[in-house]
C-alpha positions as CSV (number, residue, x, y, z in Angstrom):
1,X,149.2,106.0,180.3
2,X,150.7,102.5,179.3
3,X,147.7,101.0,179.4
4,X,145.6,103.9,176.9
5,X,148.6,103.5,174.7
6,X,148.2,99.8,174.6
7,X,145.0,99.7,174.0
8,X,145.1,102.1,170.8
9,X,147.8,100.9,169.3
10,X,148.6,97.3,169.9
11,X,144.9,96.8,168.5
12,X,144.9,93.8,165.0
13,X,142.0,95.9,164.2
14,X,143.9,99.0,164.0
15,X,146.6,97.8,162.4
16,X,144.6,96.6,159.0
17,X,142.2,99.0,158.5
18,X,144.2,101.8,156.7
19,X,145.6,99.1,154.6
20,X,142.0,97.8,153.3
21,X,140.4,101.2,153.1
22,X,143.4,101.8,150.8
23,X,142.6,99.3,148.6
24,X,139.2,99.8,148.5
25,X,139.6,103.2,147.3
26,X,142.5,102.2,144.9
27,X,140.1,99.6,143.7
28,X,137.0,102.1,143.2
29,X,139.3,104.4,141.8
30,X,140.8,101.6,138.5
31,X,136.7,100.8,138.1
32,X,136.2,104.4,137.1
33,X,138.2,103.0,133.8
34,X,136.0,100.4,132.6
35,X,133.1,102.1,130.8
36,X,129.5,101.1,131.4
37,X,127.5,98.9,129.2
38,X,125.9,101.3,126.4
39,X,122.0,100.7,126.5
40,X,121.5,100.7,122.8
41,X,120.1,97.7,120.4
42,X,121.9,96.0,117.8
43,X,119.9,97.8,115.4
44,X,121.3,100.8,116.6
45,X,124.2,99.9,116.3
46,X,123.9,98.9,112.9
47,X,122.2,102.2,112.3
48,X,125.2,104.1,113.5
49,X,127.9,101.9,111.5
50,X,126.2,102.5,108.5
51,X,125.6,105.9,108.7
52,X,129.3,106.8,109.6
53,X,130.0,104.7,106.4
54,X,127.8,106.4,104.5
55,X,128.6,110.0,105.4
56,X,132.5,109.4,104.9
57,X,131.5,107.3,101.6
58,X,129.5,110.6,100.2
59,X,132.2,112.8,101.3
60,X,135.5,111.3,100.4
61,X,133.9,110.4,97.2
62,X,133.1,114.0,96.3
63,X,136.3,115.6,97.5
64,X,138.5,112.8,95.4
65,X,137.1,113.6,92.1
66,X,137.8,117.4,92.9
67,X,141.2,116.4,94.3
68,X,143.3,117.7,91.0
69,X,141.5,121.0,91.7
70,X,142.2,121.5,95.1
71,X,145.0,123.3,96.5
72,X,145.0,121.7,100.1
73,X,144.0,118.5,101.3
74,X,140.8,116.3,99.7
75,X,140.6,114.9,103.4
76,X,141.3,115.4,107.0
77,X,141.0,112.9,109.8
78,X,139.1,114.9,111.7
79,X,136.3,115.1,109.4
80,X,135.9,111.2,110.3
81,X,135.4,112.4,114.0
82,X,132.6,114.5,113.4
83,X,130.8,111.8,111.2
84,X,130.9,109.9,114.5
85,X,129.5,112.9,116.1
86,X,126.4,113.6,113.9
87,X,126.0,109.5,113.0
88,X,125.7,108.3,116.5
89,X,124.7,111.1,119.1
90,X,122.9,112.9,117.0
91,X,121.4,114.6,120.1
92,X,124.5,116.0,121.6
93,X,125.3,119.7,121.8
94,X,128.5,118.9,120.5
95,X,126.6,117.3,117.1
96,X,124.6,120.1,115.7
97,X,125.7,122.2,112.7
98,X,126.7,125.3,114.2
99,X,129.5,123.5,116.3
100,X,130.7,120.8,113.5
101,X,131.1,124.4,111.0
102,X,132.1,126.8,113.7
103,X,133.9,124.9,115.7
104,X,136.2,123.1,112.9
105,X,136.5,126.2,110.8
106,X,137.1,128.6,113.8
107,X,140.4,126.4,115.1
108,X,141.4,125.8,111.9
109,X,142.1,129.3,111.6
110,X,143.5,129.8,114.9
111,X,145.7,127.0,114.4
112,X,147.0,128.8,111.4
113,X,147.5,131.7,113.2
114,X,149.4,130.2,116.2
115,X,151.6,128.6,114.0
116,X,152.7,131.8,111.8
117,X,152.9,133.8,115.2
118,X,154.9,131.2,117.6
119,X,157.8,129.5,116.4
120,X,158.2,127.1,119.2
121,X,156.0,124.0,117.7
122,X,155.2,122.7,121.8
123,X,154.1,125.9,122.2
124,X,152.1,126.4,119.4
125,X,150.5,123.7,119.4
126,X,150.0,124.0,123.4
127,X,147.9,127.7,122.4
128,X,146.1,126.4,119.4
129,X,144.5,124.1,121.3
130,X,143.6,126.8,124.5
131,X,142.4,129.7,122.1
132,X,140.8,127.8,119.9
133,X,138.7,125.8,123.3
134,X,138.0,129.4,124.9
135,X,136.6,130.8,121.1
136,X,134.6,127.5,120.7
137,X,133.2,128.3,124.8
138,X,132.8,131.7,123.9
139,X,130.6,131.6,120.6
140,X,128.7,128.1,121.8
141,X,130.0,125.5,118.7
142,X,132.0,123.3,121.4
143,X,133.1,120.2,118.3
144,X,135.9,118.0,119.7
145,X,137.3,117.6,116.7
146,X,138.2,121.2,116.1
147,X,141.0,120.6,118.2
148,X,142.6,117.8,116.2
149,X,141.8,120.8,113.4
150,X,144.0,123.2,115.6
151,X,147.0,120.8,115.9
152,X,146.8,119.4,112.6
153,X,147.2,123.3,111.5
154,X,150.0,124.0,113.5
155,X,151.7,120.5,112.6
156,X,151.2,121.0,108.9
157,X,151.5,124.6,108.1
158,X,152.4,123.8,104.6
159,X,148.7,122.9,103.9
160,X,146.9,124.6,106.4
161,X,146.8,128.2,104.2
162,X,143.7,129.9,103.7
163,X,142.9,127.9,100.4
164,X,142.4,124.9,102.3
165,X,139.1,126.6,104.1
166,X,137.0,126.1,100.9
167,X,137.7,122.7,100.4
168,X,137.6,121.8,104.2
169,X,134.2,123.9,104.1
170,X,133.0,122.0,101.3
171,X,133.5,118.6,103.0
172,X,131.7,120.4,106.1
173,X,128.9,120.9,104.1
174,X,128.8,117.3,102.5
175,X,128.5,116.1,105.7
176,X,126.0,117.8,107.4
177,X,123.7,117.6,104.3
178,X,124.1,113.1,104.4
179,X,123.5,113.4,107.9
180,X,120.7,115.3,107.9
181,X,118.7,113.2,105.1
182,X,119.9,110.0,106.6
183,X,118.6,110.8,110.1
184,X,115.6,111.7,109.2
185,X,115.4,108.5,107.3
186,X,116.1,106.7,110.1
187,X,113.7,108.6,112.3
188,X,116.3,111.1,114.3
189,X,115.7,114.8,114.0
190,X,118.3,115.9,113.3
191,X,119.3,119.0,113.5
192,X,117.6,118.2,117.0
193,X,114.8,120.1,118.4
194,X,115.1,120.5,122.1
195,X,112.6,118.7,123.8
196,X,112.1,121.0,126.4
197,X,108.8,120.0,128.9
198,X,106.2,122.9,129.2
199,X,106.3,124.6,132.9
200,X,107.7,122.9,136.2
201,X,109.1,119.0,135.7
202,X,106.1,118.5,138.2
203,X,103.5,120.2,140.3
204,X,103.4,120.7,144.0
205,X,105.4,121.2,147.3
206,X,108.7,119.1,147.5
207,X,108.6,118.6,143.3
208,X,111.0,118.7,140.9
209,X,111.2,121.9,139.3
210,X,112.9,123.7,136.5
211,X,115.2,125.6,138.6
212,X,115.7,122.9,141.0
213,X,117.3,121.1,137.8
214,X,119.0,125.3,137.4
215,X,120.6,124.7,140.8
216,X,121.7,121.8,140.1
217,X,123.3,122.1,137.2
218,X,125.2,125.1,138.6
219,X,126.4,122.9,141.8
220,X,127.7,120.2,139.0
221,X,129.5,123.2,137.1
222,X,130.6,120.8,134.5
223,X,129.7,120.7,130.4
224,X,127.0,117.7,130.1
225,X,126.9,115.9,126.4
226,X,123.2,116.8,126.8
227,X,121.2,119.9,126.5
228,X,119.3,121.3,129.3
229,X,115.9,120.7,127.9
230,X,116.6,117.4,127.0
231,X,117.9,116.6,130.6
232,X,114.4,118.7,131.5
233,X,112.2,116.2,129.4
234,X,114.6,112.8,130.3
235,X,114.0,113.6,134.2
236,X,110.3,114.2,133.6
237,X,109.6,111.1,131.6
238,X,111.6,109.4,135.0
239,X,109.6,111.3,137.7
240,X,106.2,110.1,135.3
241,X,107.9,106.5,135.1
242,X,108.6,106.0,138.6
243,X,105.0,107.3,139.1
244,X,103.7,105.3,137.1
245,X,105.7,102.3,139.4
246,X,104.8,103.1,142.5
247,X,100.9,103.6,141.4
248,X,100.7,102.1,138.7
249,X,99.1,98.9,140.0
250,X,97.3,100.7,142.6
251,X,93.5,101.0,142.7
252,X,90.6,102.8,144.0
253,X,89.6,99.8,146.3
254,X,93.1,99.9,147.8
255,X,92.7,103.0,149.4
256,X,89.2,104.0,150.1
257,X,87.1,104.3,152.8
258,X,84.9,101.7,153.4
259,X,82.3,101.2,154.8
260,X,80.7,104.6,153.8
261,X,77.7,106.7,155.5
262,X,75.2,108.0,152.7
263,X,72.0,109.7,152.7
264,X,68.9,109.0,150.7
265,X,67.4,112.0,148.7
266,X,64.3,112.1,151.1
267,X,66.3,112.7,154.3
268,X,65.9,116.5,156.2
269,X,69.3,118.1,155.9
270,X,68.8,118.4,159.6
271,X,69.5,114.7,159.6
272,X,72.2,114.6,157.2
273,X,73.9,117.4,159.2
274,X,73.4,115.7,162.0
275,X,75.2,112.6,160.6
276,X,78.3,114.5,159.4
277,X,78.5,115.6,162.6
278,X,78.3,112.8,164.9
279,X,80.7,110.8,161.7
280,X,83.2,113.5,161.7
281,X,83.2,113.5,157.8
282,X,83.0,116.4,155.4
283,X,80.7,114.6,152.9
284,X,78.0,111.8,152.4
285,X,77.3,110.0,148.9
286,X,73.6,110.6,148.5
287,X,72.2,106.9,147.1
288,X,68.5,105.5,146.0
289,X,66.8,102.6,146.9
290,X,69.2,100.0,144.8
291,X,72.4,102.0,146.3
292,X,73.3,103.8,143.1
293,X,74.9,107.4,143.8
294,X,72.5,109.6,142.2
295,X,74.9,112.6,144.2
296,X,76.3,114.1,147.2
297,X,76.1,116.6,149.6
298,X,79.4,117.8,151.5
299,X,79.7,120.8,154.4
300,X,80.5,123.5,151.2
301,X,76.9,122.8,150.5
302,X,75.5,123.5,153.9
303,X,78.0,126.5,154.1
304,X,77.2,128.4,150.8
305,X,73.2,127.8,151.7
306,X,73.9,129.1,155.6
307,X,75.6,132.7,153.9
308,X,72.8,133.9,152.2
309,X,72.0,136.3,154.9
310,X,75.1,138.0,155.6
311,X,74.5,140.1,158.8
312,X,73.7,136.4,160.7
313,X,76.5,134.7,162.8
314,X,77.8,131.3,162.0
315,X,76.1,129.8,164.5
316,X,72.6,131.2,163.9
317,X,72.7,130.5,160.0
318,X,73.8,126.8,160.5
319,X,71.5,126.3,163.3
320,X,68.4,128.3,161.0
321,X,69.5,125.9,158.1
322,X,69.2,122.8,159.7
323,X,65.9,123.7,161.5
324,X,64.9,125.2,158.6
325,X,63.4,128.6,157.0
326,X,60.9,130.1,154.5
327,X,61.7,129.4,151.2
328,X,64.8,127.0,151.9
329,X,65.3,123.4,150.9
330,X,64.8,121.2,154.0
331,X,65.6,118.1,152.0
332,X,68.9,116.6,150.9
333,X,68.0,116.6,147.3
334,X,67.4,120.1,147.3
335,X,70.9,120.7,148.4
336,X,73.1,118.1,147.4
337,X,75.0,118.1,143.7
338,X,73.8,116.1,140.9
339,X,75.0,114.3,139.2
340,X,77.7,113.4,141.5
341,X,80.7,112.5,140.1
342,X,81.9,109.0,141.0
343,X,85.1,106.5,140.1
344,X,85.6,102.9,140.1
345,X,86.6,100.4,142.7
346,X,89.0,98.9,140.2
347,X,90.4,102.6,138.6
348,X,94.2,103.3,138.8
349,X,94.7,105.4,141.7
350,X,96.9,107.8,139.1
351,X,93.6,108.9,137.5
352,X,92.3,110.4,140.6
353,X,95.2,112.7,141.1
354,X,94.8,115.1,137.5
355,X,91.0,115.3,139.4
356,X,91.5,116.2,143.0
357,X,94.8,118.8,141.7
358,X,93.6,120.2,139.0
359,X,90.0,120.2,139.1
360,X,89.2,121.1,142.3
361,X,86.9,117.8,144.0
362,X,87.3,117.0,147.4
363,X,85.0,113.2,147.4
364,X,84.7,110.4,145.3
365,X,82.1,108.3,145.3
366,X,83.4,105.0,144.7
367,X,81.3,102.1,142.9
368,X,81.8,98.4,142.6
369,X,81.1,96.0,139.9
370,X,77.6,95.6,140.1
371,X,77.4,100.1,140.2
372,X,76.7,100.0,144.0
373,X,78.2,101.9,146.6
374,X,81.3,100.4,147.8
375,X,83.2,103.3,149.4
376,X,84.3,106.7,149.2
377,X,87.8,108.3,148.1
378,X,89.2,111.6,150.1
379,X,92.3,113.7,149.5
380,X,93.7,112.4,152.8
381,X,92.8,108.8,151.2
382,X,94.9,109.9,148.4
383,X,97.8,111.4,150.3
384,X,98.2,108.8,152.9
385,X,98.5,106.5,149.6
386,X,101.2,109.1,147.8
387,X,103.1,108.9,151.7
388,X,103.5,105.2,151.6
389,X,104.3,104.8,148.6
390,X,107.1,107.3,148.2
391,X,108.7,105.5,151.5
392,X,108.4,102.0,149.7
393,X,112.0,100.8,149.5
C-alpha cells in the first residue's frame, strides 16, 4: 500500500498538471473576449460610415424642423441603433423592416404599459424588457434596439405617451426609406431577398442536405444573425469552393486508365466480346486507322442485342450473339454507339462529374493533344479520385 500511494501522489507530474490545465482553460476562456478580425474592405467600411451618417443626417434633419409641432421627442437614441442595423448588416434578420417597425413600436408600447402598471422602476424596467423580448419572439420582428425603446419608456414616462408613437413612427419611416434607396445604390438589396439554394445543398450519399443543415440548427438551438436560407446558400457556395479546391487542378490525364484496349469498326463482336472478357472491362473505345474514336461498344450493347428473343436463357442469347444469327450485326460497327462521346486529357476532372451523375455515361473516351486515343475514364476512375481527395489533409 505505501508504495501505490507513493507512486500516485508523490509524482512532479501530478502535482502540476491541475494547475496548467487551469490556466489553459482560464486563458481560452479571456480569448473568448477579443473579437475576431471582421473580413470586410475599407471600402466597406467607408460604405457603412457613410450610410449611418446619411440615414441619421435625413432623419434628424426632418424631425428638427417639425420639432415645434411635436408633442414628444424629435429624437431617440435608439433610432441611431437601428441605422447601424440597416447601414451595415443589411442582411441580418434583425435589419429588415418588419423588426426595425414592429419591434421598436411593439416595446415602446409595452414599456408604456409596464410603467403605468408597476410602480417599482427595477421592476418595471426588469418586465419591459422580458414582455417586450417574448412579443418581439412571438410575432418574428426580433430589433435590439426595441429594448433600449422599452427602458427608455419606462425611465421617461413623461414623454413616452401615445403622442410620441407618430413622431417616433415617422422617424421609423424616414429611415427605412434612406436605407432602402441608399442600398440599392450601393448594390445591397435591401429589404434582402433570401438567397435560398434550389433542392438539397448537394447531391448524393454522405452530402450535405437541407435537413442536415435542419438538424443542425435544432442541435445549436440558439438565434443566428443570419437567416436559414442564407446560411443554406453560404454553406453551398463552401461545399462548391472546397470542390472546386480539391479538383479544381485536377485533370483527365490524372486519373484515367491508360493504356486502353479498343476495337476497330471491322472487328466480329465475337472478338470484341472476347476481349472484354479476357480484359475484365465493361467497355472498349472503338478507333480507325489514325486512332481517332469514331465510338464505342460497352456490355449494355451486347446485353440489349442478346434480349431480343425473350424465352432464350442468358447463356444461349450471349453465346448465339457472339457466334452470330440471321439478321444480326456480326461486326462491331453495327453495334457499337456513334458518335461516341469523348473528353480531353487536359479537361478538369469537375466537368466529368455533372456527366456521369446526371446524365447517365458509364466511359469516357479520353483523347490527347494530337485527337488520339490516350486513355479511357470510368466511374470507379472518378470515385477513386473523389476518395483521395476528400482524405487530402
Amino acid at each position: 500500500m505505501p508504495l501505490l500511494r507513493s507512486s500516485a501522489v508523490n509524482s512532479p507530474q501530478h502535482h502540476g498538471q491541475a494547475p496548467v490545465d487551469r490556466f489553459s482553460r482560464f486563458s481560452q476562456w479571456l480569448r473568448l473576449f477579443f473579437p475576431q478580425p471582421v473580413g470586410i474592405t475599407w471600402r466597406e467600411r467607408l460604405r457603412m460610415v457613410l450610410g449611418v451618417v446619411l440615414c441619421i443626417s435625413v432623419v434628424a434633419v426632418l424631425a428638427h424642423e417639425l420639432e415645434s409641432s411635436l408633442p414628444a421627442p424629435w429624437l431617440v437614441a435608439s433610432i441611431g441603433a437601428s441605422a447601424v442595423l440597416v447601414v451595415a448588416v443589411p442582411a441580418s434578420p434583425l435589419a429588415q423592416p418588419w423588426p426595425v417597425l414592429a419591434g421598436t413600436l411593439l416595446s415602446f408600447l409595452v414599456g408604456m404599459g409596464c410603467a403605468r402598471w408597476v410602480d417599482s422602476v427595477v421592476l418595471a424596467c426588469a418586465l419591459a424588457l422580458g414582455l417586450s423580448m417574448a412579443v418581439m419572439l412571438a410575432l418574428r420582428c426580433l430589433h435590439p434596439p426595441g429594448g433600449a425603446m422599452a427602458l427608455f419608456a419606462v425611465l421617461h414616462p413623461a414623454e413616452a405617451t401615445l403622442s410620441a408613437v407618430g413622431p417616433l413612427l415617422l422617424d421609423l419611416l424616414v429611415l427605412l426609406l434612406v436605407a432602402i434607396v441608399f442600398n440599392h445604390l450601393m448594390g445591397r438589396s435591401y429589404p434582402h431577398a433570401q438567397k435560398a439554394m434550389p433542392g438539397p445543398l448537394a447531391s448524393g450519399t454522405g452530402a450535405l442536405t437541407s435537413s442536415d443543415l435542419d438538424a443542425a440548427l435544432a442541435h445549436y438551438d440558439e438565434v443566428l444573425d443570419i437567416s436559414r436560407a442564407d446560411l443554406e446558400g453560404l454553406l453551398h457556395l463552401a461545399s462548391r469552393a472546397a470542390f472546386q479546391r480539391t479538383l479544381g487542378d485536377l485533370a483527365c490525364r490524372s486519373i484515367m486508365s491508360a493504356p486502353v484496349h479498343a476495337v476497330t469498326p471491322a472487328a466480329t463482336l465475337a472478338d470484341a466480346w472476347a476481349l472484354m472478357r479476357r480484359q475484365a472491362v465493361k467497355a472498349l473505345p472503338v478507333i480507325d486507322a489514325q486512332r481517332q474514336v469514331v465510338g464505342i461498344i460497352t456490355v449494355a450493347d451486347f446485353m440489349r442485342l442478346a434480349h431480343l428473343e425473350a424465352h432464350e436463357g442468358l447463356g444461349q442469347r450471349l453465346r448465339a450473339l457472339v457466334l452470330g444469327r440471321p439478321r444480326q450485326p456480326d461486326k462491331v460497327e453495327g453495334l457499337m454507339s456513334s458518335p461516341a462521346q469523348w473528353v480531353h486529357a487536359s479537361q478538369p476532372v469537375m466537368e466529368l462529374v455533372p456527366l456521369f451523375s446526371d446524365a447517365g455515361h458509364h466511359h469516357f473516351p479520353v483523347v490527347g493533344e494530337d485527337g488520339q486515343l490516350a486513355g479511357i475514364i470510368t466511374q470507379t476512375d472518378l470515385v477513386r479520385a473523389l476518395a483521395r481527395a476528400v482524405a487530402r489533409p
